[in-house]
N, C-alpha and C positions, 0 to 999 in steps of 0.2 A: 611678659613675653608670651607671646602665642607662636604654638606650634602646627604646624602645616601639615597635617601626611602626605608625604607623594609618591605614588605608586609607580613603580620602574614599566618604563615600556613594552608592550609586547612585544615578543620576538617574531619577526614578521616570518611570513608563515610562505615558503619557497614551493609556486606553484608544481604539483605533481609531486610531490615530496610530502613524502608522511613524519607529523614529528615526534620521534620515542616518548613516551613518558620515563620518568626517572622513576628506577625499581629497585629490588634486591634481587633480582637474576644475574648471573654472567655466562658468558660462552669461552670457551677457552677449544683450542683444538690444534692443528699442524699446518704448514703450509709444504709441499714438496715439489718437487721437478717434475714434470709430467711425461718426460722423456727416462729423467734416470732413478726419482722416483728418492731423491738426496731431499735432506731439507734445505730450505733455503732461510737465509738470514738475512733481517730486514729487509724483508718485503710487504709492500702496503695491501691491507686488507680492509675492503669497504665495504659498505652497504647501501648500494646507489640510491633505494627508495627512503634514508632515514639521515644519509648523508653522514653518518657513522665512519671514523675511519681511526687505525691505528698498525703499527708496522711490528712485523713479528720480532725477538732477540736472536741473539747469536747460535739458537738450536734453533730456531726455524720454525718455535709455538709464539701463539698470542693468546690474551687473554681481555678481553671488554666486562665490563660489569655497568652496576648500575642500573639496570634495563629492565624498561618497563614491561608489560604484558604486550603481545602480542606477536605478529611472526617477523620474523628475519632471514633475511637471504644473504648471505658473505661471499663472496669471491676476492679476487688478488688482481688488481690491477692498476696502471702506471706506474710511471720509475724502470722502464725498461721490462715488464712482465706484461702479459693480455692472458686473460682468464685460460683453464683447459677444464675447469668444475666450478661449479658449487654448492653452496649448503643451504638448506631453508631448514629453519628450527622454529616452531613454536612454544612461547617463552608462558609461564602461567604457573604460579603457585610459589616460587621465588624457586631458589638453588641453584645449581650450575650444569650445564651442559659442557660438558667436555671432550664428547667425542666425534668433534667437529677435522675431517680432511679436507684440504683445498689443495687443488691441481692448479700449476701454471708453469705459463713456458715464458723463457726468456727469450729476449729479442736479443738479435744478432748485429754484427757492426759491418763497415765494407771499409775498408783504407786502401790507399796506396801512394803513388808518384807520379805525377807527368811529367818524362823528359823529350828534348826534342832526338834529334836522329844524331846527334853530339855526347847523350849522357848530361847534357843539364837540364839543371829544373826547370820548368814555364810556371812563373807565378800571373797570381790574375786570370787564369783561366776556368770558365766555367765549367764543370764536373755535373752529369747528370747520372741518375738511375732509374730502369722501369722494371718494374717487376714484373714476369710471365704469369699471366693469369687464362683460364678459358671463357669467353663469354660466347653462350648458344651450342657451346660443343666446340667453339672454336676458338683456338689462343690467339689473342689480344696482348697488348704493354701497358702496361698503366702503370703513368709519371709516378712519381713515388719521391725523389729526393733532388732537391739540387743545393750545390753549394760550388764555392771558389779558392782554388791553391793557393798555400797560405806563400812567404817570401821563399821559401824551400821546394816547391812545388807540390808540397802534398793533399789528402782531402782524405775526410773520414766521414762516413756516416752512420749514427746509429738509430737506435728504436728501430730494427730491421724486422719484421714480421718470417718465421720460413719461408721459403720460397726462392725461383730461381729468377736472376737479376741481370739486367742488362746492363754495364756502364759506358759510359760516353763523353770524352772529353768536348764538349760539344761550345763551340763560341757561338756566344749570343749577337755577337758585333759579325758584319760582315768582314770585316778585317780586324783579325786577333793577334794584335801585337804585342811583344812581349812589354809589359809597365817599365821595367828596368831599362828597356833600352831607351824607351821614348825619354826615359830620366835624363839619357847621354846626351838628348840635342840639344840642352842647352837647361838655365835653371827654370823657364815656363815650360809647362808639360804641355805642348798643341793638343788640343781635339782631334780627335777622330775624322772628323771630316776633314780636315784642314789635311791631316796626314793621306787621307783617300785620293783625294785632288794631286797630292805632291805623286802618288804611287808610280811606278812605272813596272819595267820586266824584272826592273836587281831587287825589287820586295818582295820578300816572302812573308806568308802567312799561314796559319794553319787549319787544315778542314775539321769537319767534325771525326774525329775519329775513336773506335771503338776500342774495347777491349780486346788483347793486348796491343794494339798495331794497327787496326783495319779500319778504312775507310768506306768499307760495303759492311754494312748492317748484318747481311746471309752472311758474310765473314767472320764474324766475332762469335766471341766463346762467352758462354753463362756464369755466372758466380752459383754458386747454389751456397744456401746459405740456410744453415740447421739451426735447431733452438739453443741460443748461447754462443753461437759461434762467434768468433771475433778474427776476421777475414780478413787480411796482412797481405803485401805483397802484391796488391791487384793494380798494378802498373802500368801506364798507358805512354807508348810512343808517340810522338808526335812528329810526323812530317812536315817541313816547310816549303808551300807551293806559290807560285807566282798567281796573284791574283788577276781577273779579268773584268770587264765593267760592260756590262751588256744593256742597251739602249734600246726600245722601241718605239 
């Protein structure tokens, strides 16, 4: 019998990424709130040049070992966190570094309800958000979130950065009909066009409308939205208007 050696293949080597050698160093240190300054528990801590990553316990320390010679940079991010610090330690001679703090904030949520001017839900409808930012000195919206009201009318967004938010029950259809109803015509659900065509004055549909109520953009009120926050309650009325078909 003859035996073969076969050598395991290299581990392919991820452009821009440096890869650790295996050591006897560790780094061990805290992760906290950067607003209240509380530990935080599991949360993820990486090292985006080495590709290094592992999630703090239920005190809000971690602890990496194994690590080869040279430097590392640690911060806290994804899973609902974006960095507020970090740490660069230079590794050499073995032992442990332990007095490693990392700063991060958490990201905030936005939820609420769209009903129409009856108090019921509109499911199927498109929910947007822009976030208030300044660009040149001067504020700007920038898209940020969409999604759609589940059979209850509701919608929730998270991974929210601070900052103050714009929401907008906003239909992507020119005629935004409630799904339940079109359900009533019969057991084939028509298209949309099909429905556009049939429309006349007795249809209503609904515009894009703002937080909480409004129809004018300069009408509507901001979410503002802190690190951690989880924002409930943000409620959007919805009007039903006769739609019009404009031809040129």
């Amino acid at each position: 019998v003859q035996l073969i050696a076969v050598e395991a293949p290299a581990t392919p080597t991820i452009p821009g990424r440096s890869q650790p050698t295996s050591g006897t160093h560790s780094v061990a240190g805290l992760v906290v709130d950067a607003v209240t300054n509380t530990p935080l528990a599991f949360a993820p801590v990486l090292s985006r040049a080495t590709g290094i990553r592992t999630v703090t316990d239920s005190t809000g320390r971690f602890q990496i070992n194994e690590l080869g010679d040279g430097n590392y940079t640690f911060l806290v991010e994804g899973a609902g966190y974006s960095p507020a610090s970090s740490a660069t330690v230079t590794l050499g001679g073995g032992g442990i570094t332990s007095d490693l703090t990392l700063r991060a904030r958490r990201f905030g949520s936005i939820g609420g309800v769209v009903r129409d001017e009856f108090g019921d839900p509109v499911a199927g409808l498109t929910v947007t958000t822009h976030r208030r930012q300044f660009l040149n000195m001067k504020p700007v919206l920038m898209p940020r979130t969409n999604g759609v009201t589940d059979d209850l009318g509701a919608f929730v967004f998270e991974s929210l950065p601070p900052g103050e938010y714009l929401v907008c029950a906003c239909p992507t259809e020119a005629l935004a009909f409630d799904p339940r109803l079109i359900r009533l015509l019969g057991p084939t659900m028509p298209d949309r066009a099909s429905l556009a065509r049939l429309a006349d004055q007795t249809v209503q549909t609904f515009p894009p409308t703002y937080y909480p109520g409004r129809t004018r953009q300069s009408d509507s009120l901001f979410a503002s939205v802190e690190s951690g926050d989880q924002r409930r309650g943000m409620d959007i009325t919805v009007y039903g208007v006769t739609p019009y078909t404009v031809s040129g």
